[in-house]
C-alpha positions as CSV (number, residue, x, y, z in Angstrom):
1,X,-5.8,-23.6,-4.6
2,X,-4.3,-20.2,-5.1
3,X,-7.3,-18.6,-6.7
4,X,-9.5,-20.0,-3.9
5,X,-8.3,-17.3,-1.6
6,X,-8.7,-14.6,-4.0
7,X,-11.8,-12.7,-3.2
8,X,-13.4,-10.0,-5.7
9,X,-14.1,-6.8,-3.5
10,X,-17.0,-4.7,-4.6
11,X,-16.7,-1.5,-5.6
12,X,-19.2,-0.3,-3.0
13,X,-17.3,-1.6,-0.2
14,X,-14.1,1.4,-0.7
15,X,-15.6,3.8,-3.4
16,X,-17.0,6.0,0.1
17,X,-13.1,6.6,0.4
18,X,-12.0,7.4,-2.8
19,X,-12.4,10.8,-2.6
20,X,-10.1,11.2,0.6
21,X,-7.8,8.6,-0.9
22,X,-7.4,10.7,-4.0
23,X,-6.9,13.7,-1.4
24,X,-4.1,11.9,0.6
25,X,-2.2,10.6,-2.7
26,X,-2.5,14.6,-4.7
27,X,-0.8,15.5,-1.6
28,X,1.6,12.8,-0.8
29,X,5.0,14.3,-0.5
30,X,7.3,11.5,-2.1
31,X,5.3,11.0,-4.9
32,X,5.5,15.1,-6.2
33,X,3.2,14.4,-8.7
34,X,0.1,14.5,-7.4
35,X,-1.0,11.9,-9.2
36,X,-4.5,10.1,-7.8
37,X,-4.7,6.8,-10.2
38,X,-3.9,4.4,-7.3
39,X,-6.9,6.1,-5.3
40,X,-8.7,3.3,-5.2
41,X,-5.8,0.9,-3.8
42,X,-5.6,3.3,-0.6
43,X,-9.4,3.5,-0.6
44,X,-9.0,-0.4,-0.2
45,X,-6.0,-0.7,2.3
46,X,-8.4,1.8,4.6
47,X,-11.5,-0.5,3.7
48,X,-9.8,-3.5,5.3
49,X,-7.2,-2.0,7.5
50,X,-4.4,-3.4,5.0
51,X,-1.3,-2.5,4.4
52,X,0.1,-1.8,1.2
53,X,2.9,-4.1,-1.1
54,X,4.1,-1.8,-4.0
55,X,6.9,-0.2,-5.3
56,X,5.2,2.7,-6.6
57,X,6.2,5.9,-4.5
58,X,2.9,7.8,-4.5
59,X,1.6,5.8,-2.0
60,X,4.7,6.3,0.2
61,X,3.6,9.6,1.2
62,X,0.2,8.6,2.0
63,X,0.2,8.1,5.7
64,X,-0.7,4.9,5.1
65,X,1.9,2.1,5.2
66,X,3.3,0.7,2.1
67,X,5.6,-2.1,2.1
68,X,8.5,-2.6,-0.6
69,X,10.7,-5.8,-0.9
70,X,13.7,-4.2,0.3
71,X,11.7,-2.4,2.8
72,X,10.2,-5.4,4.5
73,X,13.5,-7.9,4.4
74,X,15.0,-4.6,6.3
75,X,12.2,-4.4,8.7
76,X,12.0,-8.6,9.4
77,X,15.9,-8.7,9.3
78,X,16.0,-5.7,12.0
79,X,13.3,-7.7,14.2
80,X,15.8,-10.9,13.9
81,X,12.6,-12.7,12.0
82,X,14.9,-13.5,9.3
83,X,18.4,-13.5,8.2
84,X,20.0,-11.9,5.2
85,X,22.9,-13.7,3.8
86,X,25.7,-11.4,3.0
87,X,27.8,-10.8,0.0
């Protein structure tokens, strides 16, 4: 059932934004090492208006949002979607 809703994009569908994807990440602030191998993840996320789940800092200075674990249990924790247990 799982692999049902796993769809194989095209490359011809996101490599039109590569170039400015590889731009975004060789300048992404976080990352400070310009490196461009997750272009074509960015180039996808624009594709489909998608955010990101990784834990991989160049794509945290993007512009583009990127989710973490922690990031996202903060972010639904602060909008009282979930609870946190403590300790």
């Amino acid at each position: 059932m799982l692999l049902d809703g796993i769809q194989i994009i095209d490359k011809d569908v996101y490599s039109p934004l590569m170039d400015g994807a590889a731009w975004a990440l060789r300048h992404a602030v976080p990352s400070k090492n310009g490196s461009e191998r997750d272009a074509h993840l960015l180039a996808c996320a624009w594709a489909f208006d998608a955010d990101i789940w990784s834990h991989d800092r160049d794509l945290a200075g993007s512009g583009w949002a990127s989710w973490s674990t922690a990031n996202l249990r903060n972010a639904l924790e602060a909008e009282g979607a979930i609870e946190v247990p403590q300790g």
